[in-house]
N, C-alpha and C positions, 0 to 999 in steps of 0.2 A: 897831834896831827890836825892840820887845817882844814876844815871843808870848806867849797863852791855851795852856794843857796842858790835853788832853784823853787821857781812858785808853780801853783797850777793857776790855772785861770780863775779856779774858786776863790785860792787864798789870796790873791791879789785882789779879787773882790772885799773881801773880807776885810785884807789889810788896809785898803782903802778906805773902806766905810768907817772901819774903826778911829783911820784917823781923824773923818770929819764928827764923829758922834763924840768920841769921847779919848780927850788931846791925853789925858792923862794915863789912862791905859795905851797907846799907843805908844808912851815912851817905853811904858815896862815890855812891850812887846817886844821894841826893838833892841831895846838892853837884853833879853830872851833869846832874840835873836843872834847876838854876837857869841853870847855863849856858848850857843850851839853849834857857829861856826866855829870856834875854839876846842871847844875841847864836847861833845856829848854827854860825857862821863861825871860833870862838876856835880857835885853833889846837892848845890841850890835848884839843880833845875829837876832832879827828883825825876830825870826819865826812864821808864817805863813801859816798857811793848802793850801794846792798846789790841787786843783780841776782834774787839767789835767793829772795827776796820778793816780794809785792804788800800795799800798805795795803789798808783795808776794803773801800772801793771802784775797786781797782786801780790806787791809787796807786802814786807812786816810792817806795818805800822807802831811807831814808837810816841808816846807821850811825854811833856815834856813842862814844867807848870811855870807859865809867867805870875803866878802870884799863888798863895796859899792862904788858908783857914781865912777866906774873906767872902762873901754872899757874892754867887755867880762867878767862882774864881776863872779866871783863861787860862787856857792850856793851848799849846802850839804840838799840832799831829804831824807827824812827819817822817818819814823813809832813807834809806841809803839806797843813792842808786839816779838815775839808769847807770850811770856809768862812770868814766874818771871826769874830773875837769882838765882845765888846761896845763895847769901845773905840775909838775914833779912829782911833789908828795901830796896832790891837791885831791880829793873824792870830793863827789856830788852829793847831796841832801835834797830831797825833795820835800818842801813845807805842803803839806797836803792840806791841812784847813788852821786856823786862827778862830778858835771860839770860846764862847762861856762854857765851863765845866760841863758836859753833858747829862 
């Protein structure tokens, strides 16, 4: 199943900053990102329901790693939801934050 990417104001902070701080994490992010809209489930991206969170409107928050066993690894947090996309078979994702490993 396909999802629609949806940002909050934060992560598009975030996603910004990262691209002008550091071009090379940014790619992995956005290669992280397609995944996610593909498929959630892949097994590279190792996601995960993230407890010490809540999405915007107290969503599950899920985790989801744009890199591994690397110092300050990122992780992309992020939710189903609010609701469908425009699509058919399209559902929403909401990318809640873009950060180094907490």
């Amino acid at each position: 199943m396909a999802f629609e990417l949806r940002y909050t104001k934060s992560a598009i902070k975030q996603f910004t900053e990262l691209h002008r701080k550091y071009v090379a994490k940014h790619r992995k992010v956005v290669k992280c990102l397609r995944k996610i809209a593909e498929d959630t489930k892949q097994s590279g991206l190792n996601s995960h329901k993230f407890s010490s969170m809540n999405g915007p409107n107290g969503e599950e928050v899920w985790e989801s790693y744009v890199e591994n066993n690397t110092p300050a690894s990122w992780r992309i947090f992020w939710c189903y939801g609010p609701d469908q996309g425009e699509g058919a078979n399209l559902e929403i994702i909401t990318i809640v934050a873009i950060t180094p490993h907490p």
